[in-house]
C-alpha positions in Angstrom: 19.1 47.2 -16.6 21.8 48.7 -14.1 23.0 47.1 -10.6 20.7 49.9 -8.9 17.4 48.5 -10.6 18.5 44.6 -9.8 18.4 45.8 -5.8 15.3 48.0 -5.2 12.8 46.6 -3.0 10.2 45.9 -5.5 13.1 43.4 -7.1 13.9 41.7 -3.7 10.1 41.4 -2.7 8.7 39.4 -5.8 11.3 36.2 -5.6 10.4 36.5 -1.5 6.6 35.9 -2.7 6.9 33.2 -5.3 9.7 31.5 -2.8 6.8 31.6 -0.4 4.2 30.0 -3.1 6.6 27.7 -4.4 7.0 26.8 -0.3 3.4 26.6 0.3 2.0 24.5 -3.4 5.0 21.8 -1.6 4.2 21.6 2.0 0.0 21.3 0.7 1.4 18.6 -2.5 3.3 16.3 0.6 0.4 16.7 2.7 -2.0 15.2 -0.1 0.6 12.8 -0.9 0.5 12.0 2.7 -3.3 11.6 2.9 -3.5 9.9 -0.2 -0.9 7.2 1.1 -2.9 7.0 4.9 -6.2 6.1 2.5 -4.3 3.8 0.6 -2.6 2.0 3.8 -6.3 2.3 5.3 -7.8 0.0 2.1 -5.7 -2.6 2.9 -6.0 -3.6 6.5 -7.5 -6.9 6.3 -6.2 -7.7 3.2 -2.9 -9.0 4.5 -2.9 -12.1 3.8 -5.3 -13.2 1.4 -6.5 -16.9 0.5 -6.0 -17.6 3.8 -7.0 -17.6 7.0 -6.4 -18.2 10.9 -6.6 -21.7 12.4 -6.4 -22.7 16.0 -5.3 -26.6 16.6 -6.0 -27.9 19.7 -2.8 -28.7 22.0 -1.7 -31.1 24.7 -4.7 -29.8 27.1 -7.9 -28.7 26.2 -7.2 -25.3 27.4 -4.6 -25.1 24.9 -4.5 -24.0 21.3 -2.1 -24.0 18.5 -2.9 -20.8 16.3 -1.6 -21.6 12.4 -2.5 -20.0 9.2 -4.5 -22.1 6.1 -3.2 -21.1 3.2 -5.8 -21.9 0.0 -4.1 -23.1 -2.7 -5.3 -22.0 -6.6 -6.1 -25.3 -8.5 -3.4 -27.1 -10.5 -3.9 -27.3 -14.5 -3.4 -30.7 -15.7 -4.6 -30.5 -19.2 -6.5 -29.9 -22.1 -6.8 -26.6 -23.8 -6.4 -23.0 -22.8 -9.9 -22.4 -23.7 -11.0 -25.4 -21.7 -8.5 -26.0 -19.1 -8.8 -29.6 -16.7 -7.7 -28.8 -13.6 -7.1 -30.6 -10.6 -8.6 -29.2 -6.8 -5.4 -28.5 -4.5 -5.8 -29.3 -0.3 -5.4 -26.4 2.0 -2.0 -26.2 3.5 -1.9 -25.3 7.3 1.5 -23.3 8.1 
């Protein structure tokens, strides 16, 4: 191939095209990577804190409350097998 067939304008055009595919398949890719982390943000609204949940204490006056957060606790294993565990209820902690 000489220099004058690696500049005619059929050359130069075909990189311009797949530059502009290659451009195109990207900006769609990070706008369904974009979408796909909205949707995944969306799912978990509500889920911040889970096993727990708000409490309101009452305060000095009765117009007055304390809010807090109950934190469930799982229950405490305190024997027997892995098959058949004995386990022991744990108390809500308020934070």
């Amino acid at each position: 191939m000489s220099n004058t067939e690696l500049f005619t304008p059929e050359s130069q055009t075909a990189p311009t095209q797949a530059t502009s595919n290659l451009v195109e398949s990207s900006i769609s890719l990070r706008r369904a990577q974009r979408q796909a982390a909205r949707d995944f943000i969306a799912q978990l609204q509500g889920e911040a804190y889970p096993n727990s949940k708000r409490l309101y204490l009452p305060g000095s006056r009765p117009d007055i409350q304390v809010a807090m957060r109950q934190i469930m606790l799982a229950d405490t294993v305190v024997g027997g097998t892995p098959e058949a565990p004995i386990t022991e209820p744990n108390e809500a902690v308020p934070v």
